[in-house]
C-alpha positions in Angstrom: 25.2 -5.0 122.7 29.3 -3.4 123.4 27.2 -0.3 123.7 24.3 -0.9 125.8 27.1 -2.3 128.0 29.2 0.9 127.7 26.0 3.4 128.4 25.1 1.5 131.1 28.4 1.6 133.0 28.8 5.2 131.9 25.1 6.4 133.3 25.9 4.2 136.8 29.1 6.3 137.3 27.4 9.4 136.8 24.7 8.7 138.8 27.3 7.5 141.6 29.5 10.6 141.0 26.3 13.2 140.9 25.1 11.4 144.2 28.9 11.7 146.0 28.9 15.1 144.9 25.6 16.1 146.1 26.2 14.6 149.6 29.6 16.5 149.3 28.5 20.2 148.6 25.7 19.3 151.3 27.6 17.7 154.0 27.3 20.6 156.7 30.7 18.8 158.7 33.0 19.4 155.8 34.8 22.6 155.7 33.4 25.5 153.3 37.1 26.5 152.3 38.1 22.5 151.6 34.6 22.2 149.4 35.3 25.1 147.5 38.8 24.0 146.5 37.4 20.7 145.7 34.8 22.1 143.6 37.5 24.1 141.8 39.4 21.2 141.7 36.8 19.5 139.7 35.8 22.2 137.3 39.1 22.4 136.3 39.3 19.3 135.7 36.3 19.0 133.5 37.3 22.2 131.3 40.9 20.3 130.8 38.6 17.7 129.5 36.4 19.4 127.4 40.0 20.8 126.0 41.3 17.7 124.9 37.8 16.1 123.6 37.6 19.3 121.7 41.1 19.5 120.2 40.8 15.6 119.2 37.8 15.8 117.0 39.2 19.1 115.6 42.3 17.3 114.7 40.4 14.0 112.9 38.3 16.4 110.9 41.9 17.9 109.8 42.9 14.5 108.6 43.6 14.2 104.4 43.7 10.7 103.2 44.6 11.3 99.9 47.9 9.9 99.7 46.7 6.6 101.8 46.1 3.6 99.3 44.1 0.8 100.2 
């Protein structure tokens, strides 16, 4: 049930996010130069992300156990 709870909370701030976003990039009153840096803004924040989600299940699957006694 945690986890329906989790997805559901998860998809909601997506959609909310997506929909901010697309009224963002489409808002014709906010400067182009100030959505372009936010836009950067955001991609590098994703890729930093991506990084660190990367580099943590690389370093569990690195993990020996063999000395560990239960």
């Amino acid at each position: 049930m945690q986890n329906v709870a989790f997805a559901l909370i998860g998809g909601g701030g997506l959609i909310g996010i997506g929909y901010f976003l697309f009224w963002f990039f489409s808002a014709s009153d906010i400067d182009l130069g100030f959505r372009i840096a936010v836009g950067a803004i955001v991609v590098g924040v994703l890729v930093l992300f991506g990084v660190v989600v990367r580099q943590r299940i690389r370093a569990t699957e690195d993990e020996d156990f063999k000395e560990v006694k239960y």
